[in-house]
C-alpha positions in Angstrom: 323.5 72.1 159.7 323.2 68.7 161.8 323.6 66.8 158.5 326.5 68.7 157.2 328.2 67.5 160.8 327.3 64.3 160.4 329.0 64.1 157.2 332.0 65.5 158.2 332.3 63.0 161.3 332.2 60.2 158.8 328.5 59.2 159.9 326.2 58.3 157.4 323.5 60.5 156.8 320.3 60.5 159.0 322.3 58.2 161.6 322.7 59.5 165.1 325.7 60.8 166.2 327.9 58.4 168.3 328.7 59.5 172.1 332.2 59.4 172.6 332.7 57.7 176.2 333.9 59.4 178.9 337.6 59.6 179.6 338.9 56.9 182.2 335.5 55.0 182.3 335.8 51.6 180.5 332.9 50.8 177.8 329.9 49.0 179.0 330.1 45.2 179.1 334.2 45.3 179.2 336.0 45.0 182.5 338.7 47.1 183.6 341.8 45.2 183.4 343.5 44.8 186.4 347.6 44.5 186.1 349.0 42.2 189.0 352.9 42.3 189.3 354.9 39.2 189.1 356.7 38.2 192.4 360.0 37.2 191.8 360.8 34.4 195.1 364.0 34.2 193.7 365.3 37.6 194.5 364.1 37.5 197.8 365.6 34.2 198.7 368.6 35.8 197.4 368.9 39.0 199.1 368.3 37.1 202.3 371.1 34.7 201.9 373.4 38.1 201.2 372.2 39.4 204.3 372.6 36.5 206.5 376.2 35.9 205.1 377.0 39.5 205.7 375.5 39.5 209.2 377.7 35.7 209.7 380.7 37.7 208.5 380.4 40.6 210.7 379.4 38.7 213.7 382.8 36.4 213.1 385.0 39.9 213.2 383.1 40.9 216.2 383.8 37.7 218.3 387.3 38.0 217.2 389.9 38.8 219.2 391.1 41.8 217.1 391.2 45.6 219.3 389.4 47.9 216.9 390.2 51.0 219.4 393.6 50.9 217.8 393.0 51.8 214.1 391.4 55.1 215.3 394.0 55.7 217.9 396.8 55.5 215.0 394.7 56.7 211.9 396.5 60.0 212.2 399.5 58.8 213.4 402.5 61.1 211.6 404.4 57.6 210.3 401.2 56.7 208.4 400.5 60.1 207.5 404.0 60.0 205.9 403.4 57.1 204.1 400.1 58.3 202.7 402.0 61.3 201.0 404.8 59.1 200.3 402.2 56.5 198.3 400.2 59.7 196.3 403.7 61.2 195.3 405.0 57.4 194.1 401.6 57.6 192.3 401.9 60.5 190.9 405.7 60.6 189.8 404.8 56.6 188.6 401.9 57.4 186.2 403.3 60.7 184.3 406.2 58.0 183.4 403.8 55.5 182.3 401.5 58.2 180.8 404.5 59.9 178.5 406.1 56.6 177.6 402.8 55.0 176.8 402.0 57.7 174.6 404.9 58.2 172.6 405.5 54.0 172.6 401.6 54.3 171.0 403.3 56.7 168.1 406.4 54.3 167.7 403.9 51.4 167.4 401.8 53.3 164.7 404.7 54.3 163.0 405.1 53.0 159.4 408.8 52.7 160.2 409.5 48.8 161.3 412.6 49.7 163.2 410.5 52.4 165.5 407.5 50.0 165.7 409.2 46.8 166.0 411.3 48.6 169.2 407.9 49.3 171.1 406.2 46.3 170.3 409.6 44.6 172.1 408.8 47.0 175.0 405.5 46.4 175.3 406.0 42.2 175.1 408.5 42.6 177.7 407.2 44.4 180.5 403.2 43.3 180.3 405.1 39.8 180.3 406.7 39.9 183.5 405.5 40.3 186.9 405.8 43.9 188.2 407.4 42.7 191.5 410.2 40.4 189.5 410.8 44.0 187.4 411.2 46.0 190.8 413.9 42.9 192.4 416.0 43.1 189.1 416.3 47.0 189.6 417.2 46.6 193.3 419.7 44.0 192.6 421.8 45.1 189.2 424.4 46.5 191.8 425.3 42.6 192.2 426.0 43.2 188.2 427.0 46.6 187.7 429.6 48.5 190.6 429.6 51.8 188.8 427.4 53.6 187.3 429.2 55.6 184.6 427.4 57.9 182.2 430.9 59.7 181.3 431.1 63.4 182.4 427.6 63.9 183.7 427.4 61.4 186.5 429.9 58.8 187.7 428.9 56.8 191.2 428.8 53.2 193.2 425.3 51.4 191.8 424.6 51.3 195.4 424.4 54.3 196.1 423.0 55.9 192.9 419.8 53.0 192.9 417.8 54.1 195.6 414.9 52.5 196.9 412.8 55.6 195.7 414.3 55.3 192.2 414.2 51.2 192.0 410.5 51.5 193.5 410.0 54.7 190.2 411.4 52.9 187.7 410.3 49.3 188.2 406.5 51.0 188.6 407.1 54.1 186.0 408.2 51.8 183.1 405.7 48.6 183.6 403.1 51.3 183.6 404.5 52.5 180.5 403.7 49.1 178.5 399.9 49.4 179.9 399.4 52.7 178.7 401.0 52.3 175.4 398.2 49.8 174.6 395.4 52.3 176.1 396.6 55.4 173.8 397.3 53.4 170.9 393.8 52.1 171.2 392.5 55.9 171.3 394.6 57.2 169.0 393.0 54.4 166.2 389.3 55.2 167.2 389.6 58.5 165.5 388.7 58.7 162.4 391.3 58.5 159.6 389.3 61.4 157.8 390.1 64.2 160.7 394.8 63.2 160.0 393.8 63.3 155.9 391.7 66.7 156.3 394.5 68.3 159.0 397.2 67.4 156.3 395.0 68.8 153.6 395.1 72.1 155.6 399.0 71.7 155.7 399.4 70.7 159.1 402.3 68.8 159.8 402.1 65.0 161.4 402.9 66.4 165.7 400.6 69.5 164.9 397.7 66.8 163.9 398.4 64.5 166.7 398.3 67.2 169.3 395.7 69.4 168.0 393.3 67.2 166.2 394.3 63.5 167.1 395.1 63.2 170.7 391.7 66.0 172.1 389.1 63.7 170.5 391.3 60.2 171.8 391.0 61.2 175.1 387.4 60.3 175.6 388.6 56.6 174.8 391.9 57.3 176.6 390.8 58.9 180.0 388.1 56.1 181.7 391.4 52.9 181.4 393.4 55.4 182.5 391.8 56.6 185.5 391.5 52.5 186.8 395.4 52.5 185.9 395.7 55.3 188.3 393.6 53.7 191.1 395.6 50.3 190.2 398.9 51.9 190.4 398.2 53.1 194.3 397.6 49.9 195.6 400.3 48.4 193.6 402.8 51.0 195.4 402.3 48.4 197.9 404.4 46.3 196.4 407.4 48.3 197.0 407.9 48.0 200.2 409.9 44.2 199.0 412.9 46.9 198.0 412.6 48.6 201.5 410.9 51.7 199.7 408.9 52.9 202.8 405.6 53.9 202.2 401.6 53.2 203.7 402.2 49.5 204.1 405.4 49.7 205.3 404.9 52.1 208.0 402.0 50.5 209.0 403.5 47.3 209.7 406.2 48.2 211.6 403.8 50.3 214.2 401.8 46.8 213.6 405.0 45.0 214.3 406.0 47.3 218.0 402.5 48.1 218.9 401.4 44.6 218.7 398.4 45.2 216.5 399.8 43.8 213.1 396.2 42.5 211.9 394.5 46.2 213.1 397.5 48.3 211.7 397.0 46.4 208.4 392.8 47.1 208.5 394.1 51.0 208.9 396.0 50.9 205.8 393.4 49.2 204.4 391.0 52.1 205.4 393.6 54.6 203.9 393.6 52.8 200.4 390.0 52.8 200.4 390.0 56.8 201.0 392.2 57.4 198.7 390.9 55.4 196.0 387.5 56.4 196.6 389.3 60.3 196.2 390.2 59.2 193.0 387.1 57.7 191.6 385.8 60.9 192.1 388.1 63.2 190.1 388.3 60.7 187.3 384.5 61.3 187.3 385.0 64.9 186.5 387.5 64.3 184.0 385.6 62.1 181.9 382.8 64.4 182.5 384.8 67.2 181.0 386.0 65.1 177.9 382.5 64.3 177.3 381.2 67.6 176.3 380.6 67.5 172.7 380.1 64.1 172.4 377.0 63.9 173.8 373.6 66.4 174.2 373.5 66.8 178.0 376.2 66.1 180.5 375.8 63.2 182.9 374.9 65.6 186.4 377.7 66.0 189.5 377.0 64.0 192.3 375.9 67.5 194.4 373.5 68.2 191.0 372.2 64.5 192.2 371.9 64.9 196.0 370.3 68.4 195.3 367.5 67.5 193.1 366.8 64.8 195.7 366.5 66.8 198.3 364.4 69.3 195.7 362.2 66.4 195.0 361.9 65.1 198.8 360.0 68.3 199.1 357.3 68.5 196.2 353.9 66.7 196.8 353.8 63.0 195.5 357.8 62.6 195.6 358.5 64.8 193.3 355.3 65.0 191.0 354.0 68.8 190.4 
């Protein structure tokens, strides 16, 4: 019986059977190797030169003669609460322009007709070309060019009183926007394969049943991530409009800067308010690329609570985290 285990072990016959060592016990006459990790000086001398520069930096604010009591006294002031509702809605209003002239400027551009195509690459050469603030100054001043606005029957009025700052401050943002996103769809719209518009028309669906059924759902995972940091860009450059006396965040905080005699504190505040509204932002563009992304990949990236949760869940397990 021993022999026939021998042979089956692959030991010759008569030979004594090898003893396997036991687990986690190194051979006799080799010794355990010993792994030492490499100290990088380099990061260390780094991270201390951030800190010091950071503590330099705060230190210089501190000695300053700025009063920080009045950004909290006038964070909730009704002016700036004003102008943050007036910024969001100049947002808003600015990027569904943009969105729906990029998009169908991103069809024109595809388009196999020249005339169509040729008309949004002008468009799009235009307004990326020039400077966002030279667009909003020639839409505040065309009353020096035009005195009437005259669109026969429906609407007949003085330029002056028909360009508002609210619509110079629209369209100037609206339709530079629109060049930007053209360029972001029409990049989206080419990343899907030309087999899913050849099998839709196979099917007999027509060319706008393709692009919004088939077309524009699967583009929006390349669309939705530029788009979002076109949205954060486009609130802070709603600053801008205050040049065409559009009042809004900036603008109401420098004229409480401008009677309280806190200009430099009144312009931290708006500062903060960008920041929180921004950082709002970031955070539903995170959900909307997280919604896109189902089908696309095997497991959705987890929700910031899904992350602070299974911390806390691993906090309390024995080894942090290890069962």
């Amino acid at each position: 019986m021993s022999d026939e285990i021998d042979k089956a072990d692959g030991a010759p016959e008569g030979a004594p059977a090898a003893t396997a060592p036991a687990t986690g016990v190194p051979a006799a006459g080799h010794e355990a190797i010993r792994a030492v990790p490499v100290r990088h000086y380099g990061r260390y001398l780094a991270a201390l030169i951030a800190i010091a520069v950071l503590v330099s930096i705060v230190y210089a604010f501190a000695q300053g003669k700025i009063n920080w009591g009045a950004v909290p006294d006038y964070f909730f002031d009704h002016r700036i609460l004003k102008g943050v509702g007036q910024t969001m809605l100049l947002t808003v209003l600015s990027m569904l322009i943009g969105v729906a002239g990029g998009i169908l400027l991103a069809v024109m551009r595809l388009s196999p007709n020249p005339v169509t195509s040729g008309i949004a690459w002008f468009y799009i050469w235009f307004f990326r070309g020039t400077p966002v603030l030279v667009q909003l100054f020639v839409w505040f001043n065309l009353g020096l060019v035009f005195e009437y606005i005259n669109l026969g029957p429906i609407y007949k009025n003085y330029w002056s009183d028909f360009m508002t700052p609210f619509l110079t401050a629209l369209l100037g943002l609206g339709l530079n926007e629109a060049a930007y996103m053209a360029e972001i769809c029409r990049a989206g719209l080419i990343s899907v394969d030309e087999g899913q518009t050849e099998a839709a028309h196979a099917l007999g669906m027509s060319h706008g049943k393709t692009l919004r059924r088939i077309i524009i759902p699967q583009a929006m995972r390349v669309i939705v991530p530029p788009t979002g940091n076109e949205v954060i860009n486009m609130l802070k450059t709603t600053s801008l409009v205050s040049a065409v006396q559009y009042y809004e965040l900036l603008r109401y905080a420098q004229d409480i800067g401008q009677t309280s005699g806190a200009p430099v504190e009144m312009l931290f505040l708006a500062a903060a308010w960008y920041l929180v509204m921004t950082s709002v932002l970031s955070i539903g563009q995170y959900y909307i690329e997280r919604h896109y992304a189902r089908g696309s990949s095997r497991s959705l990236p987890p929700t910031p609570w899904q992350r602070v949760r299974a911390n806390l869940t691993s906090l309390g397990r024995p080894n942090g985290g290890m069962a």
